[in-house]
C-alpha positions as CSV (number, residue, x, y, z in Angstrom):
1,X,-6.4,-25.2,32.9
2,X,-6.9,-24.1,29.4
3,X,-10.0,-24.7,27.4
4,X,-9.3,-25.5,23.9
5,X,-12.6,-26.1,22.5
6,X,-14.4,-22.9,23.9
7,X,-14.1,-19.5,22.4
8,X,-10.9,-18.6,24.4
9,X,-7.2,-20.5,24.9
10,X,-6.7,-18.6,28.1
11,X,-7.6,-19.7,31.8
12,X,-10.7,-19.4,33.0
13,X,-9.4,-18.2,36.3
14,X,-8.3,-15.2,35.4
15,X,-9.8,-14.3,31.9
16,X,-13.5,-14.0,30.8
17,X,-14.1,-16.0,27.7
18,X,-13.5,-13.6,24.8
19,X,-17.0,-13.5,22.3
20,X,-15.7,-14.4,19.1
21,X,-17.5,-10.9,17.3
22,X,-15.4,-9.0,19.6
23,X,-12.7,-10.5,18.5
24,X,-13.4,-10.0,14.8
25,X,-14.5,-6.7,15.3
26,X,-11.2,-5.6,17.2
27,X,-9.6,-7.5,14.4
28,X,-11.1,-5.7,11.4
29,X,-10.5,-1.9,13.7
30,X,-7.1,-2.6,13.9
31,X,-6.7,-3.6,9.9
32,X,-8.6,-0.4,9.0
33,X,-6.5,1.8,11.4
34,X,-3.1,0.4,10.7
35,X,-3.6,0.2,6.5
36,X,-2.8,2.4,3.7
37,X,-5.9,3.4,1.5
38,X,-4.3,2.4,-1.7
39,X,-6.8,3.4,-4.4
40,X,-8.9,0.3,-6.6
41,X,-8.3,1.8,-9.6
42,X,-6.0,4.7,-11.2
43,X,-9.0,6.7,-12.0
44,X,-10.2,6.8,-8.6
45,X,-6.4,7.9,-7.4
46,X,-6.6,10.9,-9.8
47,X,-10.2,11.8,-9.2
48,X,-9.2,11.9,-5.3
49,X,-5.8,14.0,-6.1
50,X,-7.8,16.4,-8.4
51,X,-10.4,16.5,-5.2
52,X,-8.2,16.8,-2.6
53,X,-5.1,18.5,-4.0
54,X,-2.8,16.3,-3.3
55,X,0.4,14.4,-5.1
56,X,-0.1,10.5,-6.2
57,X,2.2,7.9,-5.2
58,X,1.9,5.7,-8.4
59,X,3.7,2.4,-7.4
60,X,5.1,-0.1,-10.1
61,X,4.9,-3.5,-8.4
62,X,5.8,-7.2,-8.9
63,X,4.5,-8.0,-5.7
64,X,5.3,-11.5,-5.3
65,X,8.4,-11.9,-7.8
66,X,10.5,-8.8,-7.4
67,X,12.4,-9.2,-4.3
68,X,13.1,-5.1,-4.0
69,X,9.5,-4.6,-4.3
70,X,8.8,-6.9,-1.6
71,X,11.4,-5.0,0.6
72,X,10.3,-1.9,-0.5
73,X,6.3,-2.9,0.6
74,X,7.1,-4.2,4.0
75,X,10.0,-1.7,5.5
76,X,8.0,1.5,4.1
77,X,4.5,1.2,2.7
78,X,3.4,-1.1,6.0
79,X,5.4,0.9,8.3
80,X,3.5,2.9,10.7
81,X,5.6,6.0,9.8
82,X,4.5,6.0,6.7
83,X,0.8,4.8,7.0
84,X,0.0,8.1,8.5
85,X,2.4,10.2,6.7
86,X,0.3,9.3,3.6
87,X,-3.2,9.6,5.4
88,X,-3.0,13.3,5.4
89,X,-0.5,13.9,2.1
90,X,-0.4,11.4,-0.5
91,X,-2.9,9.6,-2.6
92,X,-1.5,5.8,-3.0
93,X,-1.8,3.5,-6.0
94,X,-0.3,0.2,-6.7
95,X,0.1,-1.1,-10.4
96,X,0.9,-4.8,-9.8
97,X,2.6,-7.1,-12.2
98,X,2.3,-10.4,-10.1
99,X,3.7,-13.3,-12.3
100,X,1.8,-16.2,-10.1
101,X,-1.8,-17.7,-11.9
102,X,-3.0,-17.3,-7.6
103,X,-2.6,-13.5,-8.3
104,X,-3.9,-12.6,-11.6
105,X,-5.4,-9.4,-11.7
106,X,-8.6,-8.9,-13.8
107,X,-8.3,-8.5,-17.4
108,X,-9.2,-4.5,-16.9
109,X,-6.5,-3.9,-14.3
110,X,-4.1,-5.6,-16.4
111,X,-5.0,-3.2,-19.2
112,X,-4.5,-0.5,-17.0
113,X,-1.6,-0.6,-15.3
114,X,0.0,-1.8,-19.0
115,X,-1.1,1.7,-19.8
116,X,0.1,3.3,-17.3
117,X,3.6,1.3,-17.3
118,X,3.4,3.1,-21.1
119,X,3.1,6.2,-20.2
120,X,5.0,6.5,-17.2
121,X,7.3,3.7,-16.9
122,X,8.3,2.7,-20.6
123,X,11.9,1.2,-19.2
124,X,10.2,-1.1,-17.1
125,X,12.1,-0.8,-13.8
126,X,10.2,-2.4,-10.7
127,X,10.1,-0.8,-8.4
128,X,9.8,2.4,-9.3
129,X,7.4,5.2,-7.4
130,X,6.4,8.0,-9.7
131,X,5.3,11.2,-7.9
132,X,2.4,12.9,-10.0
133,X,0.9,15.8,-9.7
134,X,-3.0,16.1,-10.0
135,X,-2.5,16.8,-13.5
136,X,-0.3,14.1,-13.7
137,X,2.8,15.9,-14.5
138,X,5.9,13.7,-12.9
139,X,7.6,15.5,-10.2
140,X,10.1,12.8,-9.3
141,X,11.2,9.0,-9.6
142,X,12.7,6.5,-7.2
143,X,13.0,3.4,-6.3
144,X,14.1,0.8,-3.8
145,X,16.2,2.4,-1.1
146,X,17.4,1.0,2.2
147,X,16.1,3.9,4.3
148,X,14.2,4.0,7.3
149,X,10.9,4.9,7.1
150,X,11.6,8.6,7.8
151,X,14.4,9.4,5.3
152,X,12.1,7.7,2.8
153,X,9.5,10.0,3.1
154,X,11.5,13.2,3.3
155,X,13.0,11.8,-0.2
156,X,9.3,11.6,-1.3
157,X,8.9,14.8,0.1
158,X,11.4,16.8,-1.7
159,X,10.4,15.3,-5.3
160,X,7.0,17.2,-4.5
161,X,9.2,20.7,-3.8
């Protein structure tokens, strides 16, 4: 017998009725542990690189339009390869260019990553990952590549060499 209406779908028999915190909470740990830290702004990516000497991933995005940005956003920024690669070597931001009124970014983001598109991608290719030093000298370009997770960071890698 299952109890739909109580705080569990499995049978009381063999289960104990889950608390619905725990179930948040175990929720929330495992969102925090399997994500990337992608910075809330540009500034706060550089101030981090400058702090903790390390290369910035700067990510040109139209995440719900552009289909090899999509692709490019599940099979390597979400895989678990790469979530802890970048822990430990990379500091990760995003500049979004959704198209859909739902995903409007605020007027200050937009102005921002418009800059940034200026400066560091004036041909306007999505996607395109830009690897920047903390001084924000490019090292490298790419782009969409059907890779595994592994070869795509060893080509991130060797733009940083």
């Amino acid at each position: 017998m299952y109890y739909v209406f109580s705080n569990s779908y499995f049978p009381k028999s063999k289960y104990p009725v889950l608390k619905k915190e725990v179930v948040i909470l175990l929720f929330f740990l495992s969102a925090t542990v399997f994500s990337q830290d992608w910075k809330p702004s540009y500034k706060e990516a550089l101030t981090c690189s400058k702090e903790e000497d390390k290369p910035i991933i700067l990510v040109f995005s139209g995440s719900d339009w552009c289909a090899p940005c999509i692709k490019l956003d599940k099979t390597i920024w979400q895989s678990k390869e790469f979530i802890a690669f970048s822990k430990d070597n990379y500091i990760l931001y995003r500049a979004d260019f959704p198209r859909k009124k739902a995903n409007k970014l605020s007027d200050d983001l937009i102005a921002q990553n418009n800059a940034l598109a200026d400066k560091f991608n004036a041909k306007g290719y999505f996607p395109l990952v830009v690897v920047l030093s903390p001084q924000q000298k490019i090292l490298g370009t790419t782009g969409y590549k059907k890779l595994p997770p592994e070869a795509y960071i060893s080509l991130l890698s060797s733009l940083i060499k």
